[in-house]
N, C-alpha and C positions, 0 to 999 in steps of 0.2 A: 602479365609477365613480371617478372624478379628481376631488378638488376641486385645479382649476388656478391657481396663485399667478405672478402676475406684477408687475412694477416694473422702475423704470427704477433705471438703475447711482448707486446711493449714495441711493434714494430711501427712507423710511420711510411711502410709505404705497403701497397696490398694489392691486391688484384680485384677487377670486377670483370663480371660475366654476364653476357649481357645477348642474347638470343645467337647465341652458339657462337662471339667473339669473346676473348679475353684484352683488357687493356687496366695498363700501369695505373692505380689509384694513390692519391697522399690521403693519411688519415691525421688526426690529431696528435699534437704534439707525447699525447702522455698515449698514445696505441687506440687502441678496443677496450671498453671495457662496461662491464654488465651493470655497475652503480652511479653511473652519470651524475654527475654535479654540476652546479653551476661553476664554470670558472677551473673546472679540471683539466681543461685542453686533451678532453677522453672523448673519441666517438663512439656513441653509444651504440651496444648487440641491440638489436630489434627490429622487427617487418612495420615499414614504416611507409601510407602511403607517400604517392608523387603526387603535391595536390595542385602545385601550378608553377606557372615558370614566369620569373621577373627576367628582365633584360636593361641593357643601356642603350637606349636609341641612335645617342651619336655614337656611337662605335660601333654598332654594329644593324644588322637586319632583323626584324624580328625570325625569331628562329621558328624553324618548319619542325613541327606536334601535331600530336593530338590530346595534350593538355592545355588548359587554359593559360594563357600568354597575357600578361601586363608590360607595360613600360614602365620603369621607375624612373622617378626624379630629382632633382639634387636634395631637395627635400625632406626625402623618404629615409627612414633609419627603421631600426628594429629594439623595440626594448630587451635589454637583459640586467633590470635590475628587480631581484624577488620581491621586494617589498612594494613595487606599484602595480597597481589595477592592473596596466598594462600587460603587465611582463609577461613576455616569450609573443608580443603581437605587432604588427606594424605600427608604427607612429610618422607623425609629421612632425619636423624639424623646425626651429629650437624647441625642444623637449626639458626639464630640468630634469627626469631620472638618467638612472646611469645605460647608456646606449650605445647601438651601433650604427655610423654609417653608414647605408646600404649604397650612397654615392659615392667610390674612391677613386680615389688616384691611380692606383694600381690595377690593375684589371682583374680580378679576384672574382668580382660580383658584378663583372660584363654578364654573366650569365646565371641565375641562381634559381636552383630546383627547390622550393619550399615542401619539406618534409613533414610528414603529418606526428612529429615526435614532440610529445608534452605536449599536443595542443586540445585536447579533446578526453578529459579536461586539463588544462594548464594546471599545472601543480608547482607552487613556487620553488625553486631552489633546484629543478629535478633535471633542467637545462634547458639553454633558450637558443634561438638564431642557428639551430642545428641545420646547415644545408647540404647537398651537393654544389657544387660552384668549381669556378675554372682553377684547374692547380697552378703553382707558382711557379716560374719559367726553373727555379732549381730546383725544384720538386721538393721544397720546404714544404714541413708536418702546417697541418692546418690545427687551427683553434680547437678545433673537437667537431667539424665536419668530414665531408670527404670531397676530394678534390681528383677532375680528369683534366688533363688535357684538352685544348678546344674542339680539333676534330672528333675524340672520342666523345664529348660530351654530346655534341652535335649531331653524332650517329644516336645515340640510345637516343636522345629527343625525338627525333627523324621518328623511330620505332615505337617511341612513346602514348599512352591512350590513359583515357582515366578510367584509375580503378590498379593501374602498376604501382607497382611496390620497391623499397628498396630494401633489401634484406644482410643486414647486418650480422656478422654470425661471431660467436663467441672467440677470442682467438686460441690460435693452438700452441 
């Protein structure tokens, strides 16, 4: 199954579609768009699989799938700098390249769907740490992921299996 992402050109917030529901999605700062870069705050158009789901332990349950489920830890970050070995792949903390946190403060990456985008083969520069993850309680534009709400995330997981896809569609 497809959870289908759509918006309109330059818009940060979208709709996803998701086994015959609709729910409120936030996209990246700079909208949809078909040329992804590193560092453009653009979620990128493309059928993207759902390869696994990280979580935060203390906060929450591990969540009910049928994708494979990790617990991250304070540790855990994600590279996004193009120039190392790394880039676009988990790392462990302290790191010298330039990264992400995947442990925060904020609850953003309580729950994160790791997207199969640039990784197969990672190609530097083309964008990295692209996830699904929990939206911002103001339904602030994200980085250049896509962001639901908890309950709705929690539902398409629920329904989730490997081999689903998230489908990014060009915007209108």
């Amino acid at each position: 199954m497809d959870l289908q992402i759509s918006g309109t050109s330059g818009a940060t917030e979208g709709r996803a579609l998701w086994g015959g529901r609709s729910f409120r999605c936030t996209l990246g700062r700079a909208g949809i768009r078909t040329d992804k870069r590193e560092g453009d705050g653009a979620t990128p158009t493309g059928r993207f699989l759902l390869r696994r789901v990280l979580y935060r332990p203390d906060r929450m349950a591990r969540p009910e799938t049928g994708l494979p489920v990790e617990a991250i830890a304070a540790d855990d970050g994600w590279c996004d700098d193009p120039a190392d070995p790394a880039y676009n792949r988990p790392i462990k903390l302290p790191f010298a390249g330039r990264h992400e946190r995947m442990w925060r403060d904020d609850a953003l990456y309580d729950i994160v769907v790791v997207l199969g985008h640039n990784d197969d083969p990672v190609i530097p520069g083309w964008g990295s740490a692209v996830f699904l993850h929990l939206a911002r309680p103001d339904r602030g534009p994200t980085e250049g992921c896509v962001g639901l709400a908890l309950p709705d995330l929690l539902a398409v997981l629920a329904d989730a299996r490997d081999g689903d896809c998230i489908c990014i569609e060009p915007p209108v």
